[in-house]
N, C-alpha and C positions, 0 to 999 in steps of 0.2 A: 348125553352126558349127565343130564339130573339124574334119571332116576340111579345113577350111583349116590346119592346121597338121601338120608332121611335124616327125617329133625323133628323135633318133638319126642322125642324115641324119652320111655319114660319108667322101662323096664331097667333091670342092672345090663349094664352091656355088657359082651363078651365077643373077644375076636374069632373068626372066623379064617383061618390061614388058607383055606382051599377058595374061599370067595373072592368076591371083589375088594378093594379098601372102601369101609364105608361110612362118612362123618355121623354120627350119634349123639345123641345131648343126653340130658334128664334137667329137667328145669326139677327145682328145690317142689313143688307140689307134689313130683314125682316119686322124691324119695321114702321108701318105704321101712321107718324108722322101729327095731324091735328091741326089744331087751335082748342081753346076749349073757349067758350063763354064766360068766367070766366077772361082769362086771357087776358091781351092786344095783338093788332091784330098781332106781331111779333112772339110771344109766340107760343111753338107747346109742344102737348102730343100725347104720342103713349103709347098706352094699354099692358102692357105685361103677364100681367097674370089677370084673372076672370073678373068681371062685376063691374068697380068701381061707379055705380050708384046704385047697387043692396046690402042686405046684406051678408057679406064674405067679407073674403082677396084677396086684390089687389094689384097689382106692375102694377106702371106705370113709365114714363120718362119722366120727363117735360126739355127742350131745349128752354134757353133763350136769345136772343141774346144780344150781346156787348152793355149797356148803357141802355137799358131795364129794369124799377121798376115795382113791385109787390106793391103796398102801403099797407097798415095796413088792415091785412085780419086776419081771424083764419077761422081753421077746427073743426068740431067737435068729429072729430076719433085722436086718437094716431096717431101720422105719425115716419118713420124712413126714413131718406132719407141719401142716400149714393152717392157720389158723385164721377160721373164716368168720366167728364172732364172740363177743366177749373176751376176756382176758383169761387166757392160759396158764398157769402158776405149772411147775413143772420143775423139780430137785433130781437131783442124781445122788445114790448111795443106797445104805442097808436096811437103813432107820429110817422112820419119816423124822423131819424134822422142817419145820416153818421157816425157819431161819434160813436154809437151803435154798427156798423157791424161788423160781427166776422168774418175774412173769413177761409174758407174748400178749403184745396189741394185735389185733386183724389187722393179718397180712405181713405176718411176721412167721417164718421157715426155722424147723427146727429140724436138725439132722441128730436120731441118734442112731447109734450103732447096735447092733445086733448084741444081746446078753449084756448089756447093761441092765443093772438094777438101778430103780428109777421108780416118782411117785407123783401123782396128781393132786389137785384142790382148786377144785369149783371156788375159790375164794371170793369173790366180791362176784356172783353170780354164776349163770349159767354162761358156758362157753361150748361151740362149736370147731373140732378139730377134725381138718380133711387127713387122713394118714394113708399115705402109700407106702407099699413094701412087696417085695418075692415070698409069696405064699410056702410052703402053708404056715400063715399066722398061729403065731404059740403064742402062750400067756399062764407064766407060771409065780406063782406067789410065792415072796421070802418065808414067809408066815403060814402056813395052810388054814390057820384059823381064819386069815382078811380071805379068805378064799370061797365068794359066794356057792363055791359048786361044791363045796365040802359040806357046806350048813344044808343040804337037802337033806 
């Protein structure tokens, strides 16, 4: 009966539907934290579970640093994002606007909805946000200008 189980597992997991069921971790040393095109160059995502380009369920962790905006973006998947550190400031609408932000203490769940436009700030530091959602993860900018993959 163990060896159906591994732990320490420190890669991105991914299911396996013809295998056995098999428990999997990633302890935080593990996660392998990169820039992602989408986001401004401070910005880092590390993959934690399946394929968020592909379709299926994904958990990733986006790590924002202190002062850091996201301008008016939406996704086209459901997202849940749970917030593992730091304080999450996080508005809904077209415009950015300060005045909007709601901010999230760790351990505090946010449900938004797919196509929502919606905006981030790293506001009193760096924050740590786990996001799950049904792949494949989109990410399109109200503005093409806030859109790091346009300034290449």
């Amino acid at each position: 009966m163990m060896d159906q189980f591994a732990s320490d597992h420190v890669a991105p997991a991914h299911l396996d539907p013809a295998g056995p069921p098999i428990l999997r971790s990633i302890r935080p040393q593990g996660l392998d934290w990169k820039p992602f095109p989408a986001f401004p160059a401070a910005a880092r995502l590390a993959i934690v579970f399946g394929r968020p380009s592909e379709p299926g369920l994904y958990v990733i962790r986006v790590k924002l640093p202190g002062g850091v905006k996201l301008m008016p973006h939406r996704h086209p998947e459901n997202r849940i994002y749970t917030v593992m550190s730091g304080t999450f400031y996080i508005g809904v609408g077209e415009e950015f606007d300060a005045r909007a932000l709601t901010a999230y203490l760790p351990g505090s769940v946010v449900f938004l909805p797919g196509n929502t436009w919606h905006f981030h700030w790293a506001r009193s530091g760096e924050y740590v946000t786990q996001v799950m959602g049904v792949g494949p993860l989109g990410m399109e900018y109200l503005d093409l200008r806030d859109d790091p993959r346009t300034q290449q």
